[in-house]
C-alpha positions as CSV (number, residue, x, y, z in Angstrom):
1,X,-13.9,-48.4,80.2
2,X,-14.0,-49.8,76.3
3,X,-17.1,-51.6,74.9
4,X,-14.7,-54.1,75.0
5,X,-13.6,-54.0,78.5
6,X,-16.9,-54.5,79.2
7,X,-17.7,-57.5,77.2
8,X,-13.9,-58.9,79.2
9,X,-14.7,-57.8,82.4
10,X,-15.3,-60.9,83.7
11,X,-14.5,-65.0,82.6
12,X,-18.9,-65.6,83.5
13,X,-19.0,-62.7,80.7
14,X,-16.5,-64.0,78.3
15,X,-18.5,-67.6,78.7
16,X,-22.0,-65.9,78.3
17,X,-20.8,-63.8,75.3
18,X,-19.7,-66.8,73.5
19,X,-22.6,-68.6,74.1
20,X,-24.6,-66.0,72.9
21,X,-22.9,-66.5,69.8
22,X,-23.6,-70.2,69.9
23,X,-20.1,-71.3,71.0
24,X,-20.8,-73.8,73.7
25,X,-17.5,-74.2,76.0
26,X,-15.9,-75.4,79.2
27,X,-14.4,-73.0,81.4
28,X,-11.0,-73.6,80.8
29,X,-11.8,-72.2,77.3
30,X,-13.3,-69.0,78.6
31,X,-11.1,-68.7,81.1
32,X,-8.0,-68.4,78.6
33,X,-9.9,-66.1,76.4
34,X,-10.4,-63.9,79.2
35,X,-6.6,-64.1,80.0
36,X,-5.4,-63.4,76.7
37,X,-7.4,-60.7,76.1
38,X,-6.3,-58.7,79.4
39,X,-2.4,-59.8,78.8
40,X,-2.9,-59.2,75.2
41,X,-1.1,-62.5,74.4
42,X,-1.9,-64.6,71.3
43,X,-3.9,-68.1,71.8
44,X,-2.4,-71.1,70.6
45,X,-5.2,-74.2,70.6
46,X,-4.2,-77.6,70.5
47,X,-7.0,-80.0,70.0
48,X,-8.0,-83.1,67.6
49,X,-9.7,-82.1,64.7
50,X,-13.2,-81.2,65.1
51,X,-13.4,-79.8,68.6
52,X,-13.7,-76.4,67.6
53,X,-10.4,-74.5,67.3
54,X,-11.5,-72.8,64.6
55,X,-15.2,-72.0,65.2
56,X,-13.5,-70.3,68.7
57,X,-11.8,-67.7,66.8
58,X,-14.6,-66.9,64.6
59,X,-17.5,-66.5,67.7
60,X,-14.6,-64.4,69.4
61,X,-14.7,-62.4,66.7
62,X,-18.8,-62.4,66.3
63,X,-18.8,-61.7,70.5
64,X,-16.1,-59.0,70.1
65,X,-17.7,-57.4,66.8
66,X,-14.7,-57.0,65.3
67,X,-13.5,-58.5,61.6
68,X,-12.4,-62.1,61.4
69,X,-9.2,-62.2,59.2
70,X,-7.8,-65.7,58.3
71,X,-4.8,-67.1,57.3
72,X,-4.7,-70.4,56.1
73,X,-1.4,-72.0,56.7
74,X,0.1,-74.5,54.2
75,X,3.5,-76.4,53.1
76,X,5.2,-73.5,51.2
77,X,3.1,-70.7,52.5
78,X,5.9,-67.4,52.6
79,X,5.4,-63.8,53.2
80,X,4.4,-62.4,50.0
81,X,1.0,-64.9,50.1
82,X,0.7,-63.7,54.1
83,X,2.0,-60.4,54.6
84,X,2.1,-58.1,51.0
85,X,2.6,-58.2,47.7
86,X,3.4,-55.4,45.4
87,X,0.7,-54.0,43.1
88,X,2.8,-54.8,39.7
89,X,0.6,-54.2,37.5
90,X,-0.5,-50.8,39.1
91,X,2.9,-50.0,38.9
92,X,3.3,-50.6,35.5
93,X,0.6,-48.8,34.2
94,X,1.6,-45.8,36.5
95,X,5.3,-45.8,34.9
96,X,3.4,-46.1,31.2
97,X,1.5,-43.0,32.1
98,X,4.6,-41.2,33.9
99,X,6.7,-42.0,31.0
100,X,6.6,-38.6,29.1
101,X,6.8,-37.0,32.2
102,X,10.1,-39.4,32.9
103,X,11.3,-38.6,29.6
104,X,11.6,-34.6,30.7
105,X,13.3,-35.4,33.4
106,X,16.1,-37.4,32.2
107,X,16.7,-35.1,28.9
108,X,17.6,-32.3,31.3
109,X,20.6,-34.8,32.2
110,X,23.9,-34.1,30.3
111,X,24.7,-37.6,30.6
112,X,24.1,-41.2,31.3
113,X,25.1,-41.6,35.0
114,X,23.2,-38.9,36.0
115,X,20.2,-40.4,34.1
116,X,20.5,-43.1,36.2
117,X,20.8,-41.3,39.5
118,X,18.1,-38.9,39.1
119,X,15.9,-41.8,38.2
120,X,16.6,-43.3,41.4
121,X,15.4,-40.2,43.1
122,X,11.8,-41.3,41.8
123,X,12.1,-45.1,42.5
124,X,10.8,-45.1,46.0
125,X,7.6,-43.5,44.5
126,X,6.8,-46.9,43.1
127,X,7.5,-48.8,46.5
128,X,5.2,-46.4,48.8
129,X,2.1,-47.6,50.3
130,X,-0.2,-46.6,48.0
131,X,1.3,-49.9,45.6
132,X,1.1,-51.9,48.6
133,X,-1.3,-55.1,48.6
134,X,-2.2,-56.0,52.0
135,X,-2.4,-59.9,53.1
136,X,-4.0,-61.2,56.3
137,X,-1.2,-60.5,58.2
138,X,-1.1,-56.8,57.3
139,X,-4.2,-56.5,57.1
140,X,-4.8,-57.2,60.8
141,X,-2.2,-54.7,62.0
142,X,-4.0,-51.9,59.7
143,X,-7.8,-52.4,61.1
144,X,-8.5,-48.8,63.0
145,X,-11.0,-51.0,65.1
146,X,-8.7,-54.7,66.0
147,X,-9.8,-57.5,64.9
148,X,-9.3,-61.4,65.5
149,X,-6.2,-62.9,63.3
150,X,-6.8,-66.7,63.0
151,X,-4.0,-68.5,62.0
152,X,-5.1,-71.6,61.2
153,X,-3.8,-74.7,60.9
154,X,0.1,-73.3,61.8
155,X,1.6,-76.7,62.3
156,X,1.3,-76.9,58.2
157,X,3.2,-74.1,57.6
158,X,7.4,-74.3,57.1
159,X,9.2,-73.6,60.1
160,X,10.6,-70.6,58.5
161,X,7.3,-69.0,58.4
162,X,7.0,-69.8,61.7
163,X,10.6,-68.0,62.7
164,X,8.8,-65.2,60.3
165,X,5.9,-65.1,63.0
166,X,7.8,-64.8,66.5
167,X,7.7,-60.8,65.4
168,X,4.2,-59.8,64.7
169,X,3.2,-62.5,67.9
170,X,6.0,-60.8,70.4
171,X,5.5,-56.9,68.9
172,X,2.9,-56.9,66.9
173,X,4.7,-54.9,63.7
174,X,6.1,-56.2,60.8
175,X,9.1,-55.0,59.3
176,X,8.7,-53.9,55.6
177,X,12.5,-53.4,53.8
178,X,11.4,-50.4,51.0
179,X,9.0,-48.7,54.1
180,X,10.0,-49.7,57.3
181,X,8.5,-51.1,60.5
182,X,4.9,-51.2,60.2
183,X,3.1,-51.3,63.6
184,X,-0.4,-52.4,64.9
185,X,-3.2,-49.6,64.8
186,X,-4.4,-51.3,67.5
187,X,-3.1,-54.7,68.5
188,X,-5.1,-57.9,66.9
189,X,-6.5,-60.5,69.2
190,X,-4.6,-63.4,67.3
191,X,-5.5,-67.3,67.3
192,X,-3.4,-70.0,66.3
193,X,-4.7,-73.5,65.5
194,X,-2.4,-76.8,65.5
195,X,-3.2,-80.3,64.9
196,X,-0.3,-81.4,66.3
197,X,1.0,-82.8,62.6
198,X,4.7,-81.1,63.9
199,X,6.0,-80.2,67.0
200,X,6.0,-76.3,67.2
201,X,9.3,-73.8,68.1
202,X,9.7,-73.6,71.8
203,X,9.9,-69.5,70.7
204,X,6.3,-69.5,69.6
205,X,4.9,-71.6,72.1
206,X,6.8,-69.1,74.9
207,X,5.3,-65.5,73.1
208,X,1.6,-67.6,73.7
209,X,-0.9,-68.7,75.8
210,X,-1.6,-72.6,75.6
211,X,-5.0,-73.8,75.6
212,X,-5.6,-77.9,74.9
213,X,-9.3,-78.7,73.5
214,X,-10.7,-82.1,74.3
215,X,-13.7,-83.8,73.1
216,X,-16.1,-82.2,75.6
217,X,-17.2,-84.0,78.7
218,X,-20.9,-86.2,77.5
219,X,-23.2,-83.0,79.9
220,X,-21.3,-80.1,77.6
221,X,-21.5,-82.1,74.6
222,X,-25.5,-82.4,75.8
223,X,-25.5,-79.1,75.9
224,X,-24.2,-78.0,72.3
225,X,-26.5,-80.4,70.8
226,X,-29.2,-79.3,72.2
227,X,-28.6,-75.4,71.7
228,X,-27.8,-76.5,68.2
229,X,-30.5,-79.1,67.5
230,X,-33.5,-77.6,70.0
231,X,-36.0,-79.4,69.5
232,X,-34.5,-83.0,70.3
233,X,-36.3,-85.2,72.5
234,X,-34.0,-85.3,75.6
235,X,-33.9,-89.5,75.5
236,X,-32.8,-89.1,72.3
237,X,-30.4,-86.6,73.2
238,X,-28.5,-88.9,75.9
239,X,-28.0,-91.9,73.8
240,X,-26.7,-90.7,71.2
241,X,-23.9,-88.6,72.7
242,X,-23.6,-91.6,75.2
243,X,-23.0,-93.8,71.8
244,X,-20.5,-91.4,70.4
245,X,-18.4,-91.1,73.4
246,X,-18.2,-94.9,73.1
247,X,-17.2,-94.9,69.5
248,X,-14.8,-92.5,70.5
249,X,-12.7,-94.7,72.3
250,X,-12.3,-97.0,69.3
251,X,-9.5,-97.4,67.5
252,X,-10.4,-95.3,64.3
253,X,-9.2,-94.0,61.1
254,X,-11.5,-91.0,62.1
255,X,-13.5,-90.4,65.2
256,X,-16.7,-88.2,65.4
257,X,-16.1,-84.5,65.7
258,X,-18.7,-82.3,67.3
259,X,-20.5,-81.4,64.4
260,X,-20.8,-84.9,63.1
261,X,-22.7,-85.5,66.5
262,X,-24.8,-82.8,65.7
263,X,-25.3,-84.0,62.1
264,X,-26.0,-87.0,63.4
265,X,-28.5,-85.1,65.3
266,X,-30.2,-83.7,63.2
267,X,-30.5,-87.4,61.0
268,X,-32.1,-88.6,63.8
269,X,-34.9,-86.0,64.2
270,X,-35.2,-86.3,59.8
271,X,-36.0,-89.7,60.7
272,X,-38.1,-89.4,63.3
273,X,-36.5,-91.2,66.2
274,X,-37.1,-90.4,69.8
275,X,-34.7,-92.8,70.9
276,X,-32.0,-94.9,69.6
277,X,-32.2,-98.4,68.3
278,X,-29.3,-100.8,66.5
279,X,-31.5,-101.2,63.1
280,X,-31.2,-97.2,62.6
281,X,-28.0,-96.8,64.2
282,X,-26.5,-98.9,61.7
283,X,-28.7,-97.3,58.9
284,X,-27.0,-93.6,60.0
285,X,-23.1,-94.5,60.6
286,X,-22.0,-92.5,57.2
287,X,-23.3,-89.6,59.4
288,X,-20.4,-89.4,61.4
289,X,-18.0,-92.0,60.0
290,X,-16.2,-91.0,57.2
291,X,-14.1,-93.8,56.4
292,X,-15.6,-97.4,54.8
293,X,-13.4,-99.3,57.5
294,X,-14.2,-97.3,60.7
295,X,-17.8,-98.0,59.5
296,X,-17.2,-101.5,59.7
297,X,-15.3,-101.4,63.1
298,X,-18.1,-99.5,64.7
299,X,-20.5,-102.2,62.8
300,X,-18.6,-105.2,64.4
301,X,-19.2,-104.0,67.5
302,X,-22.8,-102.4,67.3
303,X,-25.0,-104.1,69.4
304,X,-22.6,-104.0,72.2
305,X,-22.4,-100.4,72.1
306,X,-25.9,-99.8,71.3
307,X,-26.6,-101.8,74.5
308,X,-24.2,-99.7,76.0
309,X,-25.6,-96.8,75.1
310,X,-29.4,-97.5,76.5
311,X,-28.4,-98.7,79.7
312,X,-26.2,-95.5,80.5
313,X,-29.1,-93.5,80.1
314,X,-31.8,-95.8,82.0
């Protein structure tokens, strides 16, 4: 059995692994990590922004030791800025230090047309691997050890890139026109992040495993703050992931992410507060409100939700 084997043996060890990482999550999350691992499917991870998509990729690859390579997806992205780009300007300098040596070659030619033909004969010197600039993409299918690709953000990219993905998600190999098909070392454990801006092909949704991220449940959000934000006092602790819940289901520009609550956190403890009050509340909203007119929403209504708040966690 592989280190890694081990590490997947079971979903408890995939949720204890993470955590010991410092990636708090539900069971549903290391449940499908478990899953994808075994089935050796990619991950595609749905979610608002702020829940973690991103940060689950990078523990994975903290928990499986293995190097995180990232892909950041974007309007326009194509496969010379994902997959390879040719080394030009080695190249280059290569033919300027071959050129006498060219120059030999082609005076033993009588005429022209053969000129041409022989130098053809050395082209494919210049498109070997050795001129070969690996991106992410490559990259991943070249690590001896595996490695976690993230590829964040897909729902940015063309969907022409994405028709350019179905192969290295379905076979993991790339095909390369001057070299060929170009085949995992050993298969990357892949992650794909989507905010949901576009809807995604029904062909990459079917080569992956689905798993939707939620705002965590108040007792797991509890729980991250407090791994992240130890020394808390636990009254504290409640009401403000109590208030943020509440602010969550306001109509905002922007709601609170996790880490904002656990900015917030930390504010708080700056501050000195063991438990939460309106005058300081109001005094820490640019904590985790981004936006000048979801500060005022949440300011509208702040006494009612401090209130809230305090009586949930009587």
């Amino acid at each position: 059995m592989t280190d890694q084997s081990v590490k997947f043996e079971t979903v408890d060890k995939v949720d204890e692994g993470l955590k010991s990482t410092g990636y708090i999550c539900s069971t549903d999350i290391a449940t499908t990590v478990y899953l994808a691992f075994h089935l050796e499917k990619p991950v595609l991870v749905e979610g608002p922004a702020g829940v973690g998509k991103t940060e689950l990729a990078k523990k994975a690859a903290l928990f499986m030791d293995v190097p995180l390579i990232r892909l950041q997806c974007y309007e326009g992205l194509d496969e010379s800025k994902a997959l390879y780009e040719w080394k030009y300007g080695k190249q280059l300098l290569y033919s300027q230090l071959l050129r006498d040596k060219l120059d030999q070659v082609i005076d033993k030619e009588s005429d022209l047309g053969e000129s041409i033909r022989t130098l053809h004969r050395y082209e494919d010197i210049f498109f070997s691997p050795q001129f070969l600039e690996p991106r992410p993409l490559l990259k991943a299918l070249q690590e001896e050890r595996g490695a976690v690709l993230l590829i964040d953000e897909v729902d940015k990219a063309d969907e022409e890139f994405e028709a350019f993905l179905l192969e290295i998600l379905s076979d993991f190999q790339v095909s390369i026109p001057e070299i060929g098909t170009v085949k995992a070392r050993k298969k990357p454990y892949v992650f794909l992040t989507s905010n949901s801006t576009r809807e995604l092909s029904e062909a990459l949704k079917r080569r992956c495993l689905h798993l939707f991220i939620p705002f965590p449940a108040p007792d797991l959000e509890r729980e991250i703050v407090r791994h992240h934000v130890p020394h808390i006092p636990d009254l504290l602790q409640r009401q403000l992931v109590m208030f943020i819940h509440e602010v969550r289901k306001l109509e905002l520009k922007k709601v609170p992410s996790i880490s904002e609550t656990i900015d917030w956190a930390r504010a708080l403890i700056l501050l000195h507060a063991e438990g939460l009050d309106r005058d300081l509340t109001r005094k820490t909203l640019n904590t985790f409100l981004k936006f000048e007119e979801d500060i005022r929403a949440v300011d509208e209504k702040l006494f009612l939700l401090v209130d809230k708040a305090l009586k949930e966690t009587a």
